[in-house]
C-alpha positions in Angstrom: -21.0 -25.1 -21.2 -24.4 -25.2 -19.8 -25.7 -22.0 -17.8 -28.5 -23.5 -17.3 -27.3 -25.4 -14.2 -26.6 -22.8 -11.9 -25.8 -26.1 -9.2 -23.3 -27.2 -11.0 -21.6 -23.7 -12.0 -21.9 -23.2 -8.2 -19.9 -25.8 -7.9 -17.1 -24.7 -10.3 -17.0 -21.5 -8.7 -16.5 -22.8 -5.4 -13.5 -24.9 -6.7 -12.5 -22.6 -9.0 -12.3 -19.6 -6.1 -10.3 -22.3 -3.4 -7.9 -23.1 -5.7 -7.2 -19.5 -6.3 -6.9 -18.8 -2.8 -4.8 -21.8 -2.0 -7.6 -23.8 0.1 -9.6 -26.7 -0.7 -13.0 -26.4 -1.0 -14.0 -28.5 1.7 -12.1 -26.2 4.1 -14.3 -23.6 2.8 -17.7 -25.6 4.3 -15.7 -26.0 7.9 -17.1 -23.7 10.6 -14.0 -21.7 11.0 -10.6 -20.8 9.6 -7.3 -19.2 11.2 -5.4 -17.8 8.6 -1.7 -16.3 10.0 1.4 -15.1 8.0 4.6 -13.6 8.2 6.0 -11.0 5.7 9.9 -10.3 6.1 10.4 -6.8 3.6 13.6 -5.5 2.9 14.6 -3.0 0.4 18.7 -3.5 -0.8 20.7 -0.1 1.5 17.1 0.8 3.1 13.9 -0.1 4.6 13.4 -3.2 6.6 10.0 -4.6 7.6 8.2 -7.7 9.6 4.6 -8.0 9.5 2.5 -10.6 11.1 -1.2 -10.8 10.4 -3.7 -13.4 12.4 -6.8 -13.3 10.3 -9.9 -15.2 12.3 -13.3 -16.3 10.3 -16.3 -17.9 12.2 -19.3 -19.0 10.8 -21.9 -19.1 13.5 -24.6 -20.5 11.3 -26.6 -20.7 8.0 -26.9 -16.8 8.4 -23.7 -15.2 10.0 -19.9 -15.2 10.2 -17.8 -13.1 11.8 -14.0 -12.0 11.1 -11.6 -10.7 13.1 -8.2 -9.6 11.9 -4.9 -8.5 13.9 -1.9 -6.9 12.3 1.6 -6.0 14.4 4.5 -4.7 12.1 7.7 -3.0 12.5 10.1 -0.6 10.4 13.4 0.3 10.5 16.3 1.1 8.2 17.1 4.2 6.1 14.1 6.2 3.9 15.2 8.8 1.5 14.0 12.4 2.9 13.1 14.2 -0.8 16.6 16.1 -0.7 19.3 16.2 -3.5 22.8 14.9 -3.0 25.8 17.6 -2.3 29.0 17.6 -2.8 29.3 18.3 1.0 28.3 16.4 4.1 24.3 17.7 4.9 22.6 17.8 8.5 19.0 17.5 8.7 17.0 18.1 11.9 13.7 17.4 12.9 11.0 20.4 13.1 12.2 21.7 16.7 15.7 21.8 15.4 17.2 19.1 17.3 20.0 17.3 15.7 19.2 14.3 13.5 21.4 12.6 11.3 23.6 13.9 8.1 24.0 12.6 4.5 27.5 12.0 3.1 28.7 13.6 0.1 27.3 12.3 -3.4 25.0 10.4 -2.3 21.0 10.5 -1.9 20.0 11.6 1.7 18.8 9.2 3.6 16.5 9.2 7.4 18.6 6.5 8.8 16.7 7.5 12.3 13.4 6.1 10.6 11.4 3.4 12.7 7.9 2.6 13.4 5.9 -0.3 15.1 2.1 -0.4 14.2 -0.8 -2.1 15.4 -4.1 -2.8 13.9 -7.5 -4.4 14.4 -10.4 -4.9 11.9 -13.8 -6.7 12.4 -16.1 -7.5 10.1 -19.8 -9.0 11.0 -21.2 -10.3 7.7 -25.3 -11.5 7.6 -27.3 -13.2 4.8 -30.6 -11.5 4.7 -32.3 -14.2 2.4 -30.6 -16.5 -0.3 -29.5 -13.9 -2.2 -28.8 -10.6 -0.1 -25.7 -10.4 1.7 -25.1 -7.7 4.5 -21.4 -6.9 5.9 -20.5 -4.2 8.5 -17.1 -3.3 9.8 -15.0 -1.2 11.9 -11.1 -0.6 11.8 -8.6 1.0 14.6 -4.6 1.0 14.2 -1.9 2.9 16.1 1.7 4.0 15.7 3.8 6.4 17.8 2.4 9.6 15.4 -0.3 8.2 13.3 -3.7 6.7 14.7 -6.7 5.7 12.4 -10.3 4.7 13.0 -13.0 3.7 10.7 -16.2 2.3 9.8 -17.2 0.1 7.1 -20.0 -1.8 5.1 -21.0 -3.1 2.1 -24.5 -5.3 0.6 -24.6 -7.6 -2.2 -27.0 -9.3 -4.2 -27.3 -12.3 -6.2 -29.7 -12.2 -9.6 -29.9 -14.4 -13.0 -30.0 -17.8 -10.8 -27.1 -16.7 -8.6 -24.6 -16.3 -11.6 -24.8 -12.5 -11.6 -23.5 -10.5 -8.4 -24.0 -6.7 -7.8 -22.3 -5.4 -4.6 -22.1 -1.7 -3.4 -19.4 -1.0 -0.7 -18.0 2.0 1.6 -16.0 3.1 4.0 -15.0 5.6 6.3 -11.8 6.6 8.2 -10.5 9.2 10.2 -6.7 9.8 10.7 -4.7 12.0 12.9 -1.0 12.7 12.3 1.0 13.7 15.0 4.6 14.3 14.0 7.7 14.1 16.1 8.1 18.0 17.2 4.7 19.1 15.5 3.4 19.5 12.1 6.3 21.5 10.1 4.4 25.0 8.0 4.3 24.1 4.4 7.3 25.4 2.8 8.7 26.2 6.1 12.4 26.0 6.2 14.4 23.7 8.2 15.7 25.2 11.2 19.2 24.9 12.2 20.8 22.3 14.4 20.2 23.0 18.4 22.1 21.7 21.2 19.1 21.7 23.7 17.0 18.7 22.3 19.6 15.7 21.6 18.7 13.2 18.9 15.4 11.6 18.3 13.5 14.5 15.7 13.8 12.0 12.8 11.0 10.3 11.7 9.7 7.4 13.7 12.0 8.2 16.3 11.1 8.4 20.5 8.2 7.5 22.4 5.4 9.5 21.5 4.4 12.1 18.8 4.2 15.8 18.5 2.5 17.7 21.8 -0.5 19.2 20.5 -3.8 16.9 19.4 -2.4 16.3 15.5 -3.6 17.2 12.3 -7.1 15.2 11.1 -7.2 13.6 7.8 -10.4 12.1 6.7 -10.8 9.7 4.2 -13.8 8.3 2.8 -14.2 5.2 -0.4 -17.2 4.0 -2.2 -17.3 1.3 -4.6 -19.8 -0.7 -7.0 -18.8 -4.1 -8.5 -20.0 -6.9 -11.1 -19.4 -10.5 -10.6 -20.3 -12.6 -13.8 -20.1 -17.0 -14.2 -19.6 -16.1 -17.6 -19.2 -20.3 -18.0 -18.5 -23.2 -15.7 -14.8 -23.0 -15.5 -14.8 -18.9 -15.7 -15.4 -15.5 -13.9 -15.2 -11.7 -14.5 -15.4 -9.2 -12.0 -15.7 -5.8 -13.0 -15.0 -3.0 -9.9 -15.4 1.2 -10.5 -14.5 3.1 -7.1 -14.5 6.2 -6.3 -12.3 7.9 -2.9 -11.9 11.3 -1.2 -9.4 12.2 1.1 -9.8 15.6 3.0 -7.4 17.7 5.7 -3.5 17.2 6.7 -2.0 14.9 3.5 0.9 16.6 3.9 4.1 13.9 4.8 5.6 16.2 7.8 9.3 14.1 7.5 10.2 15.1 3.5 12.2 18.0 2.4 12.6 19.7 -0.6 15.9 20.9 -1.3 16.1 25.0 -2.6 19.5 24.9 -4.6 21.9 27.3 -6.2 20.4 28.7 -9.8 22.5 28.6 -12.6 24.4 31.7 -12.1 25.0 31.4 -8.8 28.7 30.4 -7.7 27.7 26.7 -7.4 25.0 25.7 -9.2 22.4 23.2 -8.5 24.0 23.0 -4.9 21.4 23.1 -1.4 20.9 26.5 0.1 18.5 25.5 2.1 15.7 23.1 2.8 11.9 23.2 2.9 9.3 21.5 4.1 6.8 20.0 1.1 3.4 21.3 0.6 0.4 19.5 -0.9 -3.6 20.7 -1.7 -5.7 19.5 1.5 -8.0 18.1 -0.7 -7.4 14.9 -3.1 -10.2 12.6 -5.1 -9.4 9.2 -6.3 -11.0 6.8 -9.1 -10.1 4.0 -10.8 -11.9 1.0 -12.9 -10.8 -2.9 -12.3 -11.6 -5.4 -14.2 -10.2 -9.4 -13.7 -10.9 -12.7 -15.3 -10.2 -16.0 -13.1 -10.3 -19.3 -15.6 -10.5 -22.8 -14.3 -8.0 -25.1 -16.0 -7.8 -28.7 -15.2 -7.8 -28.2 -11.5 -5.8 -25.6 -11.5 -6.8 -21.4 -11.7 -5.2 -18.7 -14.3 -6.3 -14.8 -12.6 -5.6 -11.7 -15.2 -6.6 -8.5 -13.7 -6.3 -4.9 -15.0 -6.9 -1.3 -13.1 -6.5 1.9 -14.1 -6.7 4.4 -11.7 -6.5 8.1 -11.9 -7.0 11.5 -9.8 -7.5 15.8 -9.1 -3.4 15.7 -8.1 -2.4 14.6 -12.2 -1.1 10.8 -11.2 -2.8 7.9 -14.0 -1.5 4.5 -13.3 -2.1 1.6 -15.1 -1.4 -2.2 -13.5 -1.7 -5.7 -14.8 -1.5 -8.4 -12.5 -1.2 -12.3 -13.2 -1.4 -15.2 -10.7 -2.1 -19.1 -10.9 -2.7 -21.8 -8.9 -1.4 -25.2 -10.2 -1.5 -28.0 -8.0 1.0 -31.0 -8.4 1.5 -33.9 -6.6 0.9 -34.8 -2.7 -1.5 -32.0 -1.6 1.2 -29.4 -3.1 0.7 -26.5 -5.0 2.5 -23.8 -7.0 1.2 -19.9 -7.6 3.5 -18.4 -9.8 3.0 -14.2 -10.2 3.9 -11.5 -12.1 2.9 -8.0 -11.5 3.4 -4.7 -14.3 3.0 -1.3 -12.9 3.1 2.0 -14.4 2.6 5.4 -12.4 2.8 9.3 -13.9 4.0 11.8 -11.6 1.8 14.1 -9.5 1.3 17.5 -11.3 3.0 19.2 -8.7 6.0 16.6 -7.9 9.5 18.1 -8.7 13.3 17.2 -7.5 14.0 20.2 -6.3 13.1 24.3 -5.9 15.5 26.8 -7.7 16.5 29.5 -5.8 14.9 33.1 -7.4 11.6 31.5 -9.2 8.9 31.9 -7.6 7.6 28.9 -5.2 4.5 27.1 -6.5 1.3 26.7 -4.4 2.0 23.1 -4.0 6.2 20.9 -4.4 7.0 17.5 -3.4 9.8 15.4 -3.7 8.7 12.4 -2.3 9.4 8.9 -4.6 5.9 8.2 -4.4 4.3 10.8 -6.3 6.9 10.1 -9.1 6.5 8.6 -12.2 8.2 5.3 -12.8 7.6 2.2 -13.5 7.2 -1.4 -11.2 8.1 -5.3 -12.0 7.1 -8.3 -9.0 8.0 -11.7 -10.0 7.4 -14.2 -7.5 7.0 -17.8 -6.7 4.7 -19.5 -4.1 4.8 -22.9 -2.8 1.7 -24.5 -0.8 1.7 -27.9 1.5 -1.9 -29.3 1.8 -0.9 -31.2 5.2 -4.2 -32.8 6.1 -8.3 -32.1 6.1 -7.7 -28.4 8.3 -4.3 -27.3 7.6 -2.8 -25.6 4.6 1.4 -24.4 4.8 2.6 -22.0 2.3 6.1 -20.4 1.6 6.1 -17.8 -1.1 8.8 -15.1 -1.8 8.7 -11.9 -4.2 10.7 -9.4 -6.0 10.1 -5.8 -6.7 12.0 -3.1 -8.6 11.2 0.2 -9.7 12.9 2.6 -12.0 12.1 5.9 -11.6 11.5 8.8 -14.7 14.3 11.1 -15.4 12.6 13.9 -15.7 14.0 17.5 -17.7 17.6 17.8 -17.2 19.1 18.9 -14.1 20.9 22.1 -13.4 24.5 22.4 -12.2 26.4 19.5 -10.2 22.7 17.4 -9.7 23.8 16.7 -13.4 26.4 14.0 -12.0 23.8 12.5 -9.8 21.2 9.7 -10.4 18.1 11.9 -8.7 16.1 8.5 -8.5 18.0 5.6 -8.2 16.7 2.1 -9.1 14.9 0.6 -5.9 15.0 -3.2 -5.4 13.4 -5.2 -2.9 13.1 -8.3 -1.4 10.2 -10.3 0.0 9.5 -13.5 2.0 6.3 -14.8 3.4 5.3 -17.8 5.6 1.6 -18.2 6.2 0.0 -21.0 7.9 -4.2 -21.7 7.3 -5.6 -23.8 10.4 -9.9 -25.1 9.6 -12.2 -25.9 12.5 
């Protein structure tokens, strides 16, 4: 372990970062690189995804390179709405009260009228002011049929201690507008009743366009400030603390909160009516990361922890492993396992009791639950020749949600959040110039 050959540690970096990232590290020298992928997502009785990505990087020369990156994806399937099950068939409509789609008896609702197609486009224009400052600017723009987003980013970075020591500050800005299907529902407004004047198409996702007014604005902004250390030839740590405000509509105008039946009403815990969710306009994010990539015998081992926290109560904690091993004939294997752990927000609940009084902020949605998160999967890369790199990979996810205090009444006989599985495949090909 000598560190005082910053050549030669450049060198293990180099290798040590390819093989991480499934190239070779003469494809990292070539002028250019298309990387493209396809993800097919699909959660067991719900969601169903594709997403292709075209990701384009050109170095121009000693100085520049430019990226250019092009998403297209597309939902559909069935998304749980935040309501509780019934014993009796429910209808939920959309915000103008046209009819939408009902939920059979005992079971979790379900939007089985969800569908969305997005597009999106990044750039990034990255310059090297001298040998050891490194300039990168940015802008973002994506679209779906009620939810457009545009931003600006950038970042510098700077090499000290003979280029084994990396500081880097980042940022970015983005403005969103939301413009749901009927208009942006009143928080804790109650779900109208079905209407025979509008026909189907309120559910989320659903029709051509979004809601007829301009949308509600959301701004987000994100700063970070990272380490990178060669703590040795064959090793790496990277150390990451970021910080994240998001300001304006961060409301979700398709969930529901179910008001139900209190304990001595005539049926307890059952739906009397629905609401809409409410959430503070206002949410700050931080977390710290922290990962360790070793180079072993050609190969790469990456252990990464985060722990991130924020002003709405959620702390999560995730530790993520990944390696690279090549075998025989150009091939490769990337084996990963991923541990996730997530409290609920501090105002996330079930459901509303009818009589107490309504809280300044309720949601149901899954996401701001606590619960827990295991990926396992299993990658498999083809070196074919000098510029072209094939890869197969395919993932599984489960979650298991917290249980929460009891429930009240018939929600007793219910599973309020059900295991979620899901199933993922990707195909990416890498094509150097």
């Amino acid at each position: 372990m000598q560190l005082n050959r910053p050549e030669r540690i450049r060198t293990a970096v180099t290798a040590c970062t390819a093989a991480l990232l499934g190239t070779s590290a003469n494809a990292s020298a070539q002028a250019g690189k298309v990387d493209s992928s396809l993800l097919i997502y699909s959660e067991v009785n719900r969601v169903q995804a594709a997403e292709g990505v075209v990701d384009f990087k050109k170095t121009v020369n000693e100085r520049r390179s430019y990226g250019l990156r092009l998403v297209l994806d597309a939902l559909t399937g069935a998304s749980p709405n935040g309501a509780t099950p019934s014993t009796h068939v429910q209808t939920f409509t959309g915000a103008s009260g046209s009819t939408g789609y009902t939920a059979p008896a005992n079971e979790i609702p379900l939007d089985d009228t969800f569908t969305d197609k997005r597009l999106a486009l990044d750039g990034t224009l990255v310059e090297s002011l001298d040998r050891v400052t490194v300039v990168n600017a940015g802008g973002h723009f994506s679209i779906e049929h009620d939810y457009s987003s545009v931003g600006l980013s950038g970042g510098v970075s700077r090499d000290f201690n003979r280029r084994n020591t990396t500081l880097s500050l980042r940022g970015s800005y983005n403005h969103d507008t939301v413009s749901p299907i009927g208009g942006a529902p009143a928080p804790f407004g109650t779900m109208p009743p079905p209407t025979n004047n509008g026909g189907e198409g309120d559910g989320e996702g659903e029709g051509e366009g979004g809601g007829s007014g301009p949308g509600e604005g959301k701004n987000v902004g994100d700063v970070a400030v990272g380490l990178s250390q060669v703590i040795d030839r064959e090793t790496i740590f990277q150390f990451d603390y970021s910080y994240g405000r998001s300001s304006g509509y961060l409301n979700d105008p398709y969930k529901l909160l179910s008001l139900v039946q209190n304990e001595s009403d005539a049926e307890p815990g059952e739906p009397l009516a629905y609401l809409y969710e409410s959430r503070p306009d206002a949410r700050s994010r931080q977390s710290l990361f922290s990962e360790v990539r070793r180079y072993i015998a050609g190969g790469t081992v990456d252990v990464s922890y985060r722990y991130y926290w924020d002003d709405w109560g959620i702390r999560s904690n995730t530790v993520d492993f990944l390696s690279h091993l090549p075998i025989r004939g150009g091939r490769a294997l990337e084996p990963h396992v991923r541990w996730y752990r997530q409290s609920a927000a501090d105002f996330y609940t079930r459901y509303l009791v009818d009589g107490a009084s309504i809280p300044s902020y309720a949601s149901a949605d899954a996401r701001l639950a606590g619960f827990d998160a295991w990926t396992a999967g299993l990658k498999l890369s083809f070196t074919m020749n000098e510029f072209d790199v094939l890869s197969v990979g395919a993932e599984y996810y489960t979650q298991l949600g917290e249980r929460g205090p009891p429930a009240i009444g018939i929600l007793q006989n219910y599973d309020l959040f059900p295991k979620l599985d899901v199933f993922m495949l990707r195909v990416g090909f890498t094509h150097g110039f």
